[in-house]
N, C-alpha and C positions, 0 to 999 in steps of 0.2 A: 534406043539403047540396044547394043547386038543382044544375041540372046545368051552367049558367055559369058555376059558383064550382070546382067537381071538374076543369069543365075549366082553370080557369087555377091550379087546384092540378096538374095533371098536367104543365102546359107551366113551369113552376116546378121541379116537380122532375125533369125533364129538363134545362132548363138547369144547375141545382143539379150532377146527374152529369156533366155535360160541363166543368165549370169543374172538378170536382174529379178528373175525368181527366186536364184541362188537366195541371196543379197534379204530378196524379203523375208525370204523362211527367215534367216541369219538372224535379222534384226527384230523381226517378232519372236524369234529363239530368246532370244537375248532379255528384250524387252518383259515375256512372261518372267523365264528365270529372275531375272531382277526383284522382280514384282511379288513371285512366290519365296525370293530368298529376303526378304524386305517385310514382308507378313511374319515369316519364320520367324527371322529374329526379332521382330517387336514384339509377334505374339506370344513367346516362350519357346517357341521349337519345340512340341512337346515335351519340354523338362530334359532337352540336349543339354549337358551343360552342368548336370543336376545328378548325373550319376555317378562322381566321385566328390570324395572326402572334402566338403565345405562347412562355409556359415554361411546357412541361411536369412536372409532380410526378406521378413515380410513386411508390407506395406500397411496401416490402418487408418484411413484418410477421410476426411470429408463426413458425412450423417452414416450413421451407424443401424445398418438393418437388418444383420444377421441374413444376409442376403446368400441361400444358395453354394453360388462362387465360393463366399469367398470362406464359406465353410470350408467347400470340397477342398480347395486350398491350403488349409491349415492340415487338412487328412493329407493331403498328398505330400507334403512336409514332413508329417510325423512319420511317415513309410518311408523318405527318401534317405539318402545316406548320410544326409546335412551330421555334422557332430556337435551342432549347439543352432539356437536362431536367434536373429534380433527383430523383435517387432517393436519397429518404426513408428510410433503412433503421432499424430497431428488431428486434431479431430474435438468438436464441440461435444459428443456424443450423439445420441439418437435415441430408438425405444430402447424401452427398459427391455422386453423379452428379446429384442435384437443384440442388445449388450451383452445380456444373460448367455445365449449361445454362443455368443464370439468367448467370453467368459469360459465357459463349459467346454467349449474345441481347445482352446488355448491350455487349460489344465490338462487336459488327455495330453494335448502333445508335451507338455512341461514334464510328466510322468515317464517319456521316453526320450528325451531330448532339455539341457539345458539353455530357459529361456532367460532374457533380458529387454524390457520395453526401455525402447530410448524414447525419451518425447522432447518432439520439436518444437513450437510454439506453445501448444495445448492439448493438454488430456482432461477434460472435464467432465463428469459426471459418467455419461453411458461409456467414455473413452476411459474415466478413469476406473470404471468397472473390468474392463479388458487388461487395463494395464495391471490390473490385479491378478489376472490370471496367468502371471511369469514370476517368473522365481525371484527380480531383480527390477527394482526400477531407480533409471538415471534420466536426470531431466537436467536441463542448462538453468540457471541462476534465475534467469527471466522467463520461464518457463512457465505457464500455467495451468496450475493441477488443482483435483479438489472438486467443486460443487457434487455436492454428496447430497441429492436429492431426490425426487420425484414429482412429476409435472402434469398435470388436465389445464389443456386450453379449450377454449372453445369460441365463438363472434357471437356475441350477442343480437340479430338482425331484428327485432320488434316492434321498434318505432322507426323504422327504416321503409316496415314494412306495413307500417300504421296509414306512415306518411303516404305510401301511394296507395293508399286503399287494399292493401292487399289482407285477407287472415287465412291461417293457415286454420284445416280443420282437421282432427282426425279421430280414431274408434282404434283405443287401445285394450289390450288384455288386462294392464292393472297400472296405478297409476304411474311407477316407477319404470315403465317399461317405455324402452328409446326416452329414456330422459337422464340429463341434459340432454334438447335439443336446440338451442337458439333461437326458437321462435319463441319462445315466451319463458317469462324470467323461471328463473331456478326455484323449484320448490325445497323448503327447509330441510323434507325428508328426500329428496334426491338429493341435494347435496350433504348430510350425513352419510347416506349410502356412497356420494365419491370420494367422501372423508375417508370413511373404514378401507377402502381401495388403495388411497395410495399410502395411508398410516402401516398399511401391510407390504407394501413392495420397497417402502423408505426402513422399516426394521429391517427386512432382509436385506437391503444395500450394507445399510448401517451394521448389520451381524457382520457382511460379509468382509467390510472394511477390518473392524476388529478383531475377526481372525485371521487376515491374511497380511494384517502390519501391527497384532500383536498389543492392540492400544489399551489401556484403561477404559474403565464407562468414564471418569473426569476426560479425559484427553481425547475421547472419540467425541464428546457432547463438543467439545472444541472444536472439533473439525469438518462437521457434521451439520452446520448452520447455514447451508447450504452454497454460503460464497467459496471462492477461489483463490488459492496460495502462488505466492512465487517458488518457483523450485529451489529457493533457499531461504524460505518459509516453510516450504516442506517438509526440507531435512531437518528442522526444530519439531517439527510436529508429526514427524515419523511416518511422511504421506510419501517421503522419498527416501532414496539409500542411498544416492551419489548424485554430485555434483558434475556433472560433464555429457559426452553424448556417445558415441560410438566406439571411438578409441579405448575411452573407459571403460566401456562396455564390455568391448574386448579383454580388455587386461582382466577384469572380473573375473573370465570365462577360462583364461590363462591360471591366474592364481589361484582360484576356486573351484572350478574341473578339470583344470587338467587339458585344456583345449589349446591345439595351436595356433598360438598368435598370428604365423603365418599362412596359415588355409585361409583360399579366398574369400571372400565374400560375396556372395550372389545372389542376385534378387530371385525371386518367384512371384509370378504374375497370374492373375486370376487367368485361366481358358478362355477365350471368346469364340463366336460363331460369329459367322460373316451375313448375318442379317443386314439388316439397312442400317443399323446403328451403329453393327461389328463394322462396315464400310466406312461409314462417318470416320469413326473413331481412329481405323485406319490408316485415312483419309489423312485423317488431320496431326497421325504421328509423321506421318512423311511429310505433307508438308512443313514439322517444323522440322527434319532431321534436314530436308533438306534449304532450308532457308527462308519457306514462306511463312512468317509471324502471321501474317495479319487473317492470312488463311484460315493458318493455322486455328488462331482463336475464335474464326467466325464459327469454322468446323466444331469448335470444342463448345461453342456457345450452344449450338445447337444439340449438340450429344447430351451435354448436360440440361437441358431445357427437359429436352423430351427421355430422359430418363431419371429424371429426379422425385423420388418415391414421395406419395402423400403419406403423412405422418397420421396414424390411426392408433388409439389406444391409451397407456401411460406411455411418457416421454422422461429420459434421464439425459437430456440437454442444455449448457449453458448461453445464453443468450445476452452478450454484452450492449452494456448503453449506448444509445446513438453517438454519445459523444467522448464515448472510449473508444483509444486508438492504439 
């Protein structure tokens, strides 16, 4: 090859790699921004979105823990410029002290901000404690609300543990201490002692119901037996104030403060961090936004596996028959 031909093959394939450096920054350009503007907007954009005149929807889903989140959530609500909020509730309940402060943030924020709980399937017991703490509650016909109670479980493992030779031995400070524990049955005075426990957390349910929908001691003893209403059960027995869901909701907010019908309505999402679960989760919003189901829900099986709180303490949860559907 002469040497005037090698040279304009040399200067060829240099420009050649600089176009295709070009091309890579480009597409890694590209690829990040996607990526960070993809996070953005599933994960809240810091509350972009959130600094003019709305309605707020908060979310209350799933077991109920007074988890952190979804406190700070409900504060960052009550500071933001929202003109009214609706919490969304779907939810069997959870603990009772987890209820308690969803309960307790939901009244602060009802104090600066008109609320409304719409419930979708179920508000039961620790849910329907929450949904107490709004100004309004609208549930759909077939709705279930109600189990007004309080809950100690525990497994009984003794002859489990008979059976393979095992005993458990221990040296306690006095007899009632760590008892209930499962290895051996319930003594009389430990379980008056978990008597008096939840006789006290079920009054205060019970007070709280009655002042916050107004009932009789006749009509709260009705409602109060720890089963569950349809949401047009409820409105007989004064456990709900409207038949409908969100639009109702609305209109509420419209004819009762003064809110515009027309302001959007916009979710608010708990904050995440990009841990290995914040990733998962991620993970698994993209792949459904962008078309992988199957992904998706392996992704979400796992999130929820591995962050599904163990339940410790009283419990204000409803838990339907196997062969209710």
């Amino acid at each position: 090859m002469p040497l005037s031909n090698f040279s304009d093959y040399l200067v060829e394939r240099r420009l050649l790699r600089r176009k295709l450096s070009f091309w890579r920054v480009v597409a890694l350009t590209l690829v990040l921004v996607g990526l960070a503007g993809s996070a953005y907007f599933i994960w809240g954009g810091g509350d972009v979105g959130h600094r003019s005149e709305h309605i707020a929807r908060l979310t209350i889903g799933g077991l109920i823990t007074g988890d952190r989140d979804t406190l700070q959530l409900i504060k960052r609500v009550e500071s933001s410029p929202a003109a009214a909020v609706i919490v969304s509730i779907d939810s069997p309940g959870g603990t009772t002290t987890g209820s308690e402060r969803i309960y307790d943030a939901l009244r602060r924020l009802s104090k600066k901000k008109p609320t409304v709980a719409v419930v979708g399937s179920l508000a039961a017991s620790g849910a329907y404690i929450a949904a107490l703490g709004t100004d309004r509650i609208v549930a759909q016909g077939n709705s279930l609300v109600g189990s007004i109670g309080v809950l100690v479980q525990y497994p009984y493992v003794g002859k489990l543990l008979d059976n393979w030779g095992i005993k458990i031995e221990e040296v306690k400070s006095s007899p009632l201490k760590a008892s209930p524990n499962g290895f051996e049955p319930t003594s009389p005075e430990a379980k008056a002692a978990l008597v008096s426990i939840i006789n006290d957390s079920y009054a205060w349910f019970k007070g709280l119901v009655k002042d916050r929908r107004g009932m009789d001691d006749a009509l709260l003893a009705t409602v109060s037996d720890g089963r569950v209403f349809t949401g047009r059960q409820g409105m007989g027995l004064h456990l709900v104030d409207e038949l409908g869901g969100e639009q109702e909701a609305i209109a509420w907010l419209e004819q009762k403060k003064g809110i515009d019908k027309n302001l959007p309505v916009r979710d608010w999402r708990r904050q995440r961090t990009l841990g290995r679960l914040g990733i998962i989760s991620l993970a698994a919003e993209l792949a459904q936004r962008f078309g992988f189901s199957t992904l998706a829900l392996l992704l979400q099986g796992e999130t929820s596996i591995a962050t599904s709180p163990l339940l410790d303490g009283l419990t204000s949860i409803w838990q339907a028959d196997a062969g209710m559907n």
